[in-house]
C-alpha positions as CSV (number, residue, x, y, z in Angstrom):
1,X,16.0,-27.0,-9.5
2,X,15.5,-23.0,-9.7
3,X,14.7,-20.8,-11.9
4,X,14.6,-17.5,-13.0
5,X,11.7,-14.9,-13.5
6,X,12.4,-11.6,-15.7
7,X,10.6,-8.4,-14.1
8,X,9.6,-5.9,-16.0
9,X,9.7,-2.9,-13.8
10,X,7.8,0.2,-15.0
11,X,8.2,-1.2,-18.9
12,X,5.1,1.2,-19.7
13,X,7.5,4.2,-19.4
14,X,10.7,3.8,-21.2
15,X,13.4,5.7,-19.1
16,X,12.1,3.4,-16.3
17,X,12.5,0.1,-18.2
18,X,14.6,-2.6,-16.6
19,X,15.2,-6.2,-17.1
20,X,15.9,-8.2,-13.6
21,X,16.4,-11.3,-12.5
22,X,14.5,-13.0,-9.5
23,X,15.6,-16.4,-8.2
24,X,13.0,-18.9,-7.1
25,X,13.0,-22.2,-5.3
26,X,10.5,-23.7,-7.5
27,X,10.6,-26.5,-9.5
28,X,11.8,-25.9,-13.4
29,X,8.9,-26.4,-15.6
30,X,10.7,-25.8,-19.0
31,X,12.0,-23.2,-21.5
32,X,9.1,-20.9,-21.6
33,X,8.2,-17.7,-23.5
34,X,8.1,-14.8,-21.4
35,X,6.1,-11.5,-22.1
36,X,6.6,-8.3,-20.0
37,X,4.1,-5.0,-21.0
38,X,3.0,-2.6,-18.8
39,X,0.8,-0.2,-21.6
40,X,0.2,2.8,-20.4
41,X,-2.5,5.4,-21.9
42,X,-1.3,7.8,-25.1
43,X,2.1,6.1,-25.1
44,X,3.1,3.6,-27.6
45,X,3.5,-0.1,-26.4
46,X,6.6,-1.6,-25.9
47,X,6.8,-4.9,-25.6
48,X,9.9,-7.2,-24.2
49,X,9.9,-11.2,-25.0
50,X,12.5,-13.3,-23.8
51,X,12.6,-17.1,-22.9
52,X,12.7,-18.5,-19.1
53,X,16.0,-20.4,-18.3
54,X,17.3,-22.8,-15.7
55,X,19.8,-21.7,-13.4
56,X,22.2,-23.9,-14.4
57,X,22.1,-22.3,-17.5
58,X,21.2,-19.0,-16.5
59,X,23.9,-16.2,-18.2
60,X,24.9,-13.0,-16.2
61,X,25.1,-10.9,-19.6
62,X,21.3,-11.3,-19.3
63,X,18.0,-13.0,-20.9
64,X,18.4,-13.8,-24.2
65,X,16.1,-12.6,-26.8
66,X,13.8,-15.4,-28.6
67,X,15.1,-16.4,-32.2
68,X,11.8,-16.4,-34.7
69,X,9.2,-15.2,-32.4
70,X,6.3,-13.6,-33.8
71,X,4.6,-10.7,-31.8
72,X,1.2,-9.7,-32.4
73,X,-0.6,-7.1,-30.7
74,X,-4.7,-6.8,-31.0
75,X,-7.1,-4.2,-29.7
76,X,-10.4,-4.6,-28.3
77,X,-11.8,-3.5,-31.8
78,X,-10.6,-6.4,-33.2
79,X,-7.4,-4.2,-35.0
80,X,-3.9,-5.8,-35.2
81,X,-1.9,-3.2,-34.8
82,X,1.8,-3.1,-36.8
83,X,5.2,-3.5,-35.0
84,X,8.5,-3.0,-35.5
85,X,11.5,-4.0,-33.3
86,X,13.9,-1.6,-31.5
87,X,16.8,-1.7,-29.6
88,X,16.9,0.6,-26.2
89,X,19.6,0.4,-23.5
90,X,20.6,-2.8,-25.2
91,X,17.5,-4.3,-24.8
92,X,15.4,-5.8,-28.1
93,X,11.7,-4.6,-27.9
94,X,8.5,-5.1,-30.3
95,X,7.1,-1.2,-30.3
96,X,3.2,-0.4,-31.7
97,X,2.9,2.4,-34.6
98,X,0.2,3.9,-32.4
99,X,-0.8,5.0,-29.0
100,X,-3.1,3.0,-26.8
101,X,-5.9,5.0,-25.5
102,X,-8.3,4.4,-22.6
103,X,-11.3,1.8,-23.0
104,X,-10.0,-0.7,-25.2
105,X,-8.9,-4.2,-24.0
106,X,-5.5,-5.2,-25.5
107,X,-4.1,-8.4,-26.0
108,X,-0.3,-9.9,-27.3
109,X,0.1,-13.3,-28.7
110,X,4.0,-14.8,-29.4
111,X,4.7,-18.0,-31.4
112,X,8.2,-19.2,-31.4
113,X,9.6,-22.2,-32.9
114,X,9.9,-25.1,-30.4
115,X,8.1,-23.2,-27.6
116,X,4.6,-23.4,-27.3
117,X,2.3,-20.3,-28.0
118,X,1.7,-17.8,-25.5
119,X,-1.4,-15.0,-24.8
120,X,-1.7,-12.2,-22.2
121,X,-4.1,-9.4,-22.2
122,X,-5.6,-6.3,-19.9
123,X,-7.6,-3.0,-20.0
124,X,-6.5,0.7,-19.2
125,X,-7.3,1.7,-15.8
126,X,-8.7,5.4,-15.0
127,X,-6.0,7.8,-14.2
128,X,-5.2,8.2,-10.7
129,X,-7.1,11.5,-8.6
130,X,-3.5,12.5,-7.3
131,X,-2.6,16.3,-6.4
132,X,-0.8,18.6,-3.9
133,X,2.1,16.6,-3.5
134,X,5.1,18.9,-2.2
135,X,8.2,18.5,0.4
136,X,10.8,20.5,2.4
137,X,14.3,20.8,2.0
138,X,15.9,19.1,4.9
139,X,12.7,17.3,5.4
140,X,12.4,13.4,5.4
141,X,8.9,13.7,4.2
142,X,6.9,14.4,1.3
143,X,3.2,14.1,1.0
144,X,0.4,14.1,-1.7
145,X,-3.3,13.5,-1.5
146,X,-5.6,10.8,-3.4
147,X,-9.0,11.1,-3.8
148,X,-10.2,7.1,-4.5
149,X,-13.1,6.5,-6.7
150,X,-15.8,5.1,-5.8
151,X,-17.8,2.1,-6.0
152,X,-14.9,0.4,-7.2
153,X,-12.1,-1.6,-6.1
154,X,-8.3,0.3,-7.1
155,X,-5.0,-0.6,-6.8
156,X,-2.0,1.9,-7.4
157,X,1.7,2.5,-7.1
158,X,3.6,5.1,-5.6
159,X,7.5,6.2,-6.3
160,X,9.8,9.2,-5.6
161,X,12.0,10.8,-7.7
162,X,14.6,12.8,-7.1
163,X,16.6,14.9,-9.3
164,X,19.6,16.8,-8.4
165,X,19.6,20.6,-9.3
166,X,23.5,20.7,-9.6
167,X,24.3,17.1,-11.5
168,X,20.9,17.1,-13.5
169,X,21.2,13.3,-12.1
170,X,18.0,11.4,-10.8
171,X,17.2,8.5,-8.8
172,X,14.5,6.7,-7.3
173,X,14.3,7.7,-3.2
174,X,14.0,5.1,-0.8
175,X,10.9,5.4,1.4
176,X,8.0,4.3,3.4
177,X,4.6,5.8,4.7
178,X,5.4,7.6,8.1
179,X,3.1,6.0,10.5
180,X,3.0,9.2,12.7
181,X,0.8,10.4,10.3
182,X,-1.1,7.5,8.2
183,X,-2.8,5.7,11.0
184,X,-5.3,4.6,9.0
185,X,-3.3,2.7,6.6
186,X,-1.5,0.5,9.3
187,X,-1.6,-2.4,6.6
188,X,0.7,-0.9,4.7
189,X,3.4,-0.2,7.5
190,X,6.5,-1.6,6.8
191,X,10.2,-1.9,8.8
192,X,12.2,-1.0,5.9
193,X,12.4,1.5,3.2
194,X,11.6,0.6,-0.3
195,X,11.7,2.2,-3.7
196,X,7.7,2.0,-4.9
197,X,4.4,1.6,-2.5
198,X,2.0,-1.1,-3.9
199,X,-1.3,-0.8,-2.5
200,X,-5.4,-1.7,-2.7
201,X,-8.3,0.9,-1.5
202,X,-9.5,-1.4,1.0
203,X,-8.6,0.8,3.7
204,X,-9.7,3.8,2.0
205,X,-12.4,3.1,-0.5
206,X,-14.2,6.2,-2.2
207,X,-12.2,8.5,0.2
208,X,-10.1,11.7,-0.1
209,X,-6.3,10.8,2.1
210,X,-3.4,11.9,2.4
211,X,-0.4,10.3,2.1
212,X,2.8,11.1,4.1
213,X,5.9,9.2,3.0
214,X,9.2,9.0,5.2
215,X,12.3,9.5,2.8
216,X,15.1,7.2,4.2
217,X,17.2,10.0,4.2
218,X,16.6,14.1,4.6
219,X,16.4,15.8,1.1
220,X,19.1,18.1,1.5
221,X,19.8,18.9,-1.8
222,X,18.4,21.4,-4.3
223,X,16.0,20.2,-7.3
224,X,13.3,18.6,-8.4
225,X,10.9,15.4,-7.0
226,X,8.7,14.1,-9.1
227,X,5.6,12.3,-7.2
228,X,4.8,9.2,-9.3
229,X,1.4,7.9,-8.7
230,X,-0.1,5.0,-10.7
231,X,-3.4,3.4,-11.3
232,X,-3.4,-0.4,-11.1
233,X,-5.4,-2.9,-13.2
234,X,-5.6,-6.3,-10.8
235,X,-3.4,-7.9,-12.8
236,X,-0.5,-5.3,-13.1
237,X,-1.2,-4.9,-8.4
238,X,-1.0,-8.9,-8.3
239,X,2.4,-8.4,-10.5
240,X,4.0,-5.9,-8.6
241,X,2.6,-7.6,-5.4
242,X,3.6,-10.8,-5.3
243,X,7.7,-9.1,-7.0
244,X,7.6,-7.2,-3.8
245,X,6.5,-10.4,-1.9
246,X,9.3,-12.4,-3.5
247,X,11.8,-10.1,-2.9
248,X,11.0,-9.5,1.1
249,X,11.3,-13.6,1.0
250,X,14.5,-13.7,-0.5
251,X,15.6,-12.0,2.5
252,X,14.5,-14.4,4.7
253,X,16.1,-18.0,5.2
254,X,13.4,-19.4,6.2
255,X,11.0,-17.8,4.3
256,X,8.9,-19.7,1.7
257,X,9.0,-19.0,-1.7
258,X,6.8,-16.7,-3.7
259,X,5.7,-17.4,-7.1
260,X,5.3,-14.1,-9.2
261,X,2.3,-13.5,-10.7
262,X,1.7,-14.3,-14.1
263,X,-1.2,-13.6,-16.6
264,X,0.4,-15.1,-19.7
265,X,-1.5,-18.1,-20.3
266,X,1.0,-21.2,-21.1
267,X,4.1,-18.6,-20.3
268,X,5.6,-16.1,-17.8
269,X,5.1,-12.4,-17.5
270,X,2.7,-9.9,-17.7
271,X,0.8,-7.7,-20.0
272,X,-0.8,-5.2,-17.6
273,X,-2.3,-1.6,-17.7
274,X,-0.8,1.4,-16.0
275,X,-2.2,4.6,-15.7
276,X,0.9,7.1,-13.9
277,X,0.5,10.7,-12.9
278,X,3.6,12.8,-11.9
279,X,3.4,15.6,-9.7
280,X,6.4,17.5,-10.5
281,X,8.3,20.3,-7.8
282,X,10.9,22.1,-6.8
283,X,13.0,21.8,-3.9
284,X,14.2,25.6,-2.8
């Protein structure tokens, strides 16, 4: 039997918020509680729980929300910290009264009748040493440095945004790194363009580099990009890993499939730091 895993995709920041489904040939372990939170430094939490389902079962108007849960949300001091519930984009979520900040450890807990209980916690990474990101019109590439910190292992995650200086509309760009230029990071070289670049530091550990990213098409029109770069915990780089992972298998027939990673204990999802700079400029 298959089932389906909810991905939380940039849930930290609200306008990228999305709820999407993932099928995998795995076997059905049961109605679950599922957690997504991606908390990002001086923004409030937002917190989405829904139930896993069977296929069989599985409704195209999407997941359904979880009768009777109860959401609790604990820093690192020991504080519980109040929520109330919203809806956004038609979407139910459990939102904090306060801003998470750097340095504490936080941690959500959801009871449910007739589901068993569920935890899933994670610190704030440092923000990301991202600047001098810029582009040319007409160009396919845009580029940005990263200086790695040191002495320590980092993950991060890296999107383009494009939006249009005559519609005011925006989009994600596809993309990949441009391997004319980025030699040094042949692990990360891939055949096709995709919308976000999920990488360690292995290959550049304590080091200043510069990035050069190959749009799948020219940026010919007028506006502005935003350069997204995010800081990593492990947990939220072995998330967005293994979803990239299990989508490049679901391409394949004969590929195996890829479990997503979870750090809910006795459930699905994950509650995972983020730490996201955006370098924001024109396109004349």
């Amino acid at each position: 039997m298959k089932y389906f895993f909810v991905g939380a995709i940039g849930l930290a920041m609200l306008l990228s918020a999305c709820e999407k489904r993932e099928e995998i040939s795995l076997p059905y372990e049961g109605d679950k509680i599922v957690v997504n939170t991606l908390i990002q430094p001086d923004s409030v939490v937002y917190i989405r729980v829904t139930r896993s389902v069977p296929s069989s079962v599985y409704d195209d108007a999407g997941y359904k929300d979880i009768s009777g849960a109860a959401v609790t949300l604990t820093s690192g001091d020991g504080a519980v910290w109040p929520l109330q519930t919203q809806v956004i984009k038609g979407l139910s979520y459990y939102v904090s009264d306060r801003k998470a900040v750097l340095g504490q450890q936080y941690k959500v807990a959801v009871t449910a009748p007739d589901l068993q209980a569920v935890t899933g916690m994670d610190t704030l990474p440092p923000a990301p040493l991202a600047y001098n990101a810029g582009a040319q019109r007409s160009s396919s590439r845009v580029q940005f440095t990263l200086k790695d910190h040191p002495a320590s292992a980092d993950y991060y995650r890296v999107r383009i945004y494009m939006t249009d200086a005559a519609t005011g509309q925006g989009a994600f760009l596809l993309f990949r790194l441009d391997p004319a230029f980025n030699n040094n990071l042949a692990d990360f070289f891939t055949k096709g363009n995709y919308n976000s670049l999920v990488m360690n530091d292995e290959r550049f550990n304590g080091k200043q580099v510069t990035f050069v990213l190959q749009t799948a098409e020219p940026i010919m029109n007028a506006g502005e990009i935003t350069v997204e770069v995010s800081a990593l915990t492990y947990s939220t780089y072995q998330y967005f890993h293994t979803l990239l992972a299990q989508r490049e298998s679901g391409n394949v027939i004969t590929g195996s499939p890829v479990r997503v990673f979870s750090n809910v204990t006795n459930g699905y999802g994950i509650v995972g730091g983020i730490n996201t700079r955006k370098m924001v400029f024109k396109i004349e």
